[in-house]
C-alpha positions in Angstrom: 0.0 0.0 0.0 1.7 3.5 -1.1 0.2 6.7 0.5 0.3 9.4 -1.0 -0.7 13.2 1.2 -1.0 16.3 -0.6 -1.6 19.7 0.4 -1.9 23.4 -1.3 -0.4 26.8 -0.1 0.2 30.9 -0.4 2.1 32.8 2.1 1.0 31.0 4.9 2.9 32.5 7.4 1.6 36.2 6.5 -1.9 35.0 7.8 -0.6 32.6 10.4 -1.2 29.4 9.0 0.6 26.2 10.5 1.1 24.7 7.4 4.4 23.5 8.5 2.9 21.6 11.4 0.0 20.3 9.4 2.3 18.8 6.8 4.5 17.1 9.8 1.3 15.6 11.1 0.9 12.9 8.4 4.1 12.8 7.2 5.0 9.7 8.8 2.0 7.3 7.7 2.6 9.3 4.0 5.4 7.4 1.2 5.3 10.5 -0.7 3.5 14.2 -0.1 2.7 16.6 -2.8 3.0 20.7 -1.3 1.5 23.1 -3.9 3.0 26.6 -3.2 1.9 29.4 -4.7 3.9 32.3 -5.5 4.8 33.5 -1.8 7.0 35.9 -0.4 7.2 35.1 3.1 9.4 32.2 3.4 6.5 29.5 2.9 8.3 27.8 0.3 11.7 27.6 2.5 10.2 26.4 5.5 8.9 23.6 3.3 12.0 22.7 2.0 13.7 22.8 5.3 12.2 20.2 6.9 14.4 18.1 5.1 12.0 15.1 4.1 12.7 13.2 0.8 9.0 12.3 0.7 8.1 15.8 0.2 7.9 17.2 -3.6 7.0 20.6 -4.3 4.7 22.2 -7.3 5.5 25.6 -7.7 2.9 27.5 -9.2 1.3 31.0 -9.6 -3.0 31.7 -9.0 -5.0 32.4 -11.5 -6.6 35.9 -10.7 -9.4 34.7 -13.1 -10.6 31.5 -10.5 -10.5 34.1 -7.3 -13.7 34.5 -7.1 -15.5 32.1 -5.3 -12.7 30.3 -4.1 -12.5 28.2 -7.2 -8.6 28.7 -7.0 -8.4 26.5 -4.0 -9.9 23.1 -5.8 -7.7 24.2 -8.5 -4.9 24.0 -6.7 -5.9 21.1 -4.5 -6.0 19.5 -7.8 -2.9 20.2 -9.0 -1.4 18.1 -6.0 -4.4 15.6 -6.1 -3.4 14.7 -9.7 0.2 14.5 -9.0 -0.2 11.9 -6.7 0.9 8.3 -7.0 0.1 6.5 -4.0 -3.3 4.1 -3.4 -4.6 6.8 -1.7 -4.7 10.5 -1.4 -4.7 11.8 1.8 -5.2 15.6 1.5 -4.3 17.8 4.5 -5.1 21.6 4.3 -3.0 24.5 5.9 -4.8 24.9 9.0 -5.5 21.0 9.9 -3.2 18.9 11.8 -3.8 15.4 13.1 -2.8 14.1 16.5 -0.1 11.2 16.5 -2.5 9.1 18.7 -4.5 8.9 15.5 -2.8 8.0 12.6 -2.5 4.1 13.3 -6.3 4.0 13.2 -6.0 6.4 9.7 -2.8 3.8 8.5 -5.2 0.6 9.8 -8.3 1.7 7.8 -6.8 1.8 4.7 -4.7 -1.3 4.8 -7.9 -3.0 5.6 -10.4 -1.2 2.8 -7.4 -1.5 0.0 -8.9 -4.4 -1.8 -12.6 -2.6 -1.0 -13.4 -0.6 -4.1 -16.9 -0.2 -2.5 -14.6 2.4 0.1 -13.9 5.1 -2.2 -12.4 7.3 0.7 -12.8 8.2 4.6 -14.2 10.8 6.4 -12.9 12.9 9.6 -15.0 14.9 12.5 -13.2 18.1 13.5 -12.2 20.2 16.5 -12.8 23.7 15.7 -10.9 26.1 17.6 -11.8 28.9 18.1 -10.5 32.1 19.8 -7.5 30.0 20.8 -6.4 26.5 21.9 -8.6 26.0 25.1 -12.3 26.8 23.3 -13.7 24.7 20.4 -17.2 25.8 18.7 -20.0 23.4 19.2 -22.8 24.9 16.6 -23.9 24.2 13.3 -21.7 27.5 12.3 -18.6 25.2 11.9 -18.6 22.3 9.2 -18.6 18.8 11.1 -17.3 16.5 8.9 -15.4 16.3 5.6 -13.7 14.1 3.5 -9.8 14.5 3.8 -8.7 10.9 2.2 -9.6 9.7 -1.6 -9.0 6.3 -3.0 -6.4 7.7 -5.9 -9.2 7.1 -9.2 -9.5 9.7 -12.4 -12.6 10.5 -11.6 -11.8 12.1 -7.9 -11.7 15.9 -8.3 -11.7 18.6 -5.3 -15.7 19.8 -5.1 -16.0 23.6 -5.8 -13.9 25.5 -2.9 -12.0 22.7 -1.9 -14.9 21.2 0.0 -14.2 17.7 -0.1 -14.0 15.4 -3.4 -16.8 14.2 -6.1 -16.7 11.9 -8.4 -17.1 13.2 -12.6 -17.7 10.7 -15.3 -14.8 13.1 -17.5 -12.7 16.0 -16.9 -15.0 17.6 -19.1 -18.3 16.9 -16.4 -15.8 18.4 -13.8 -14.9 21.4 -16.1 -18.6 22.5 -16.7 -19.8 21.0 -12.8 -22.5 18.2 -14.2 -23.3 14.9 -13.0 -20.6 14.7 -10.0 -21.4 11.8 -7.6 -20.6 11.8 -3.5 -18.4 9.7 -2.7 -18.5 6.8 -0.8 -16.9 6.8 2.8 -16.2 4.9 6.1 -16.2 7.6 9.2 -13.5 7.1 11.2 -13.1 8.4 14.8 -9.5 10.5 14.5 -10.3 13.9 14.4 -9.4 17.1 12.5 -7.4 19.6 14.4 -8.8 23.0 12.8 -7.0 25.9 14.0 -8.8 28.3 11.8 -10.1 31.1 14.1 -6.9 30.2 16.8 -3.9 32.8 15.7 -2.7 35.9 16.6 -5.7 38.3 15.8 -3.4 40.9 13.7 -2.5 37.5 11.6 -6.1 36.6 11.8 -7.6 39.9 10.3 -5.3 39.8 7.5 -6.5 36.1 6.6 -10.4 36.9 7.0 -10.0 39.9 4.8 -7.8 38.3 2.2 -10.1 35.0 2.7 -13.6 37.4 2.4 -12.1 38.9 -1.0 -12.1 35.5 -2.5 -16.2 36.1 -2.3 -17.0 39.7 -2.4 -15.4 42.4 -3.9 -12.3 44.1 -2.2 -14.0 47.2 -1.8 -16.9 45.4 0.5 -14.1 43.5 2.4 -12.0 46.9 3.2 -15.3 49.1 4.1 -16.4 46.1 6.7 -13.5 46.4 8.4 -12.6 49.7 7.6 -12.8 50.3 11.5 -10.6 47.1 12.7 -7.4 47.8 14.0 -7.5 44.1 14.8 -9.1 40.9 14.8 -12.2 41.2 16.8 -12.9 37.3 17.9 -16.7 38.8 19.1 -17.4 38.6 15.4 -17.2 34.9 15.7 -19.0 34.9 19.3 -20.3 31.4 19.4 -21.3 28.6 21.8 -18.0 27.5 22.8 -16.8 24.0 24.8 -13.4 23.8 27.0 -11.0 21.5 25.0 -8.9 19.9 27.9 -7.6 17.3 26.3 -3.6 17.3 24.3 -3.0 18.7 20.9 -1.5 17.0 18.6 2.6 16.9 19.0 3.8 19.0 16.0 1.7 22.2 17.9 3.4 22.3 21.1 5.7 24.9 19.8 2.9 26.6 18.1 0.7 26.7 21.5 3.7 27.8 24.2 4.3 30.7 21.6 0.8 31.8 21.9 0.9 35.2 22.5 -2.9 37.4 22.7 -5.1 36.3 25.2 -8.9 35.5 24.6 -11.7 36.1 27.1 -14.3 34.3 25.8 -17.8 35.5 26.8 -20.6 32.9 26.9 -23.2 35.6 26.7 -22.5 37.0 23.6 -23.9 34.6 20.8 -23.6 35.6 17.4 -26.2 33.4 16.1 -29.6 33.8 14.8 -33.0 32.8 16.7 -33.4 29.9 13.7 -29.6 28.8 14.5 -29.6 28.7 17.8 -33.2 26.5 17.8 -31.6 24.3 15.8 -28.7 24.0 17.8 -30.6 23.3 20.7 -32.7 20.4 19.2 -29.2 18.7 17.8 -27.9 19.0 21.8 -31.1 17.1 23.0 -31.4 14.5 20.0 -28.4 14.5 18.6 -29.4 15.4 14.9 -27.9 18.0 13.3 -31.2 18.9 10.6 -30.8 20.0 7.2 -27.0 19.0 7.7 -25.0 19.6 4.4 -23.5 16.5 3.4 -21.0 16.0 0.6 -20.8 12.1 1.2 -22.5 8.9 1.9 -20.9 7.4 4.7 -20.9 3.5 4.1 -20.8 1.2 7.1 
């Protein structure tokens, strides 16, 4: 069994990304990894190349200023690395996910034993969402809960319109023009995605939501909405949060003992609708999250 993990970037470290952790997070249960950088100027591509792994190979490449919109550059560039790949499977890890070390003999184990099952087409991973910083995750339907993050290595497996998960296309050409994709097929498996999305520094983190935000309006909206932010304000994303005590994955520790803002999180201040926060309150009780978005079918 070859695995094969791939990832895309730009200038991570402007906006606080720990790409560099995320990549070290699979690397071990990976024969090969794929890093697509885009053109960056803040030392992402060095950092990449220092941590001195013959697995890794890097794509250079430059973004298309014609796919920003919508975020259609990011499945483009996830499928740059997603068709370079040359392993059974493609385990696909982006720049603000890292996996804890406890987990990846469960990830390794589920492939080795699904190999010769082409009715597993991939697996699919629940997720930590941090928020504020490394002691708070979000609990509400605000935050995606599951997506797919490993692909059985087929043609047909492209990256779904912003990077959000994989599909299945009859041809390149179905993929080109968005017709008659399929969901994939997936086992759930209990290892969990570390997302440190809303956890950085909040200067870092308003430079990534604005540069993030222009990939779906138009700069001019971005820069008036937070014409009056000096910095990050983490009440925008004021949410139902839960105390994470247990430990981070390895390849953070660094990351976490460097942390250096503070966040006082305020469990009165919801930023959620009435509708939201019904619904929210019916998934606590039975345990169904309703009208859940779901870019799989989970196989058992």
């Amino acid at each position: 069994m070859k695995v094969s993990g791939f990832t895309y970037m730009r200038n991570s470290f402007k906006y606080g990304y720990p790409v560099i952790e995320s990549i070290k997070s699979i690397l071990p249960i990976c024969d090969e990894f794929i890093a697509v950088v885009g053109k960056s100027d803040d030392g992402t591509r060095e950092a990449i190349e220092a941590i001195g792994s013959d697995k890794i190979r890097i794509i250079d490449t430059e973004w298309d200023d014609e796919l920003i919109k919508g975020g259609k550059v990011f499945a483009q560039q996830a499928n740059i690395g997603l068709k370079a790949v040359t392993g059974d499977w493609a385990f696909h890890i982006q720049s603000d996910e890292v996996f804890h070390e406890d987990a990846l003999a469960e990830i390794q184990q589920a492939m080795k034993d699904n190999l010769d099952n082409p009715a597993v087409e991939g697996f699919l991973f629940n997720f930590y969402h941090f928020i504020g910083d490394y002691k708070h995750i979000g609990t509400t339907r605000r935050w995606h809960r599951r997506e797919i993050r490993i692909v059985r290595n087929l043609p047909g497996v492209f990256s779904y319109k912003d990077s959000q998960g994989f599909r299945i296309y009859p041809s390149e050409q179905d993929y080109e023009n968005q017709t008659n994709s399929r969901k994939l097929n997936v086992k759930l498996l209990n290892a969990r995605i570390f997302h440190y999305s809303y956890c950085r520094n909040p200067d870092l983190l308003l430079g990534k939501v604005k540069r993030f935000n222009n990939y779906y309006q138009s700069q001019e909206k971005t820069e008036e909405q937070y014409a009056a932010y000096q910095t990050f304000d983490f009440g925008t994303v004021a949410d139902i949060l839960a105390p994470f005590t247990e430990s981070h994955p390895a390849t953070m520790q660094k990351t976490i003992a460097a942390q250096d803002w503070t966040f006082v999180h305020n469990p009165k201040k919801i930023a959620l609708s009435l509708r939201r926060l019904m619904l929210h309150r019916i998934e606590q009780v039975i345990g169904w999250r309703i009208g859940e978005y779901k870019n799989y079918k989970i196989i058992r």
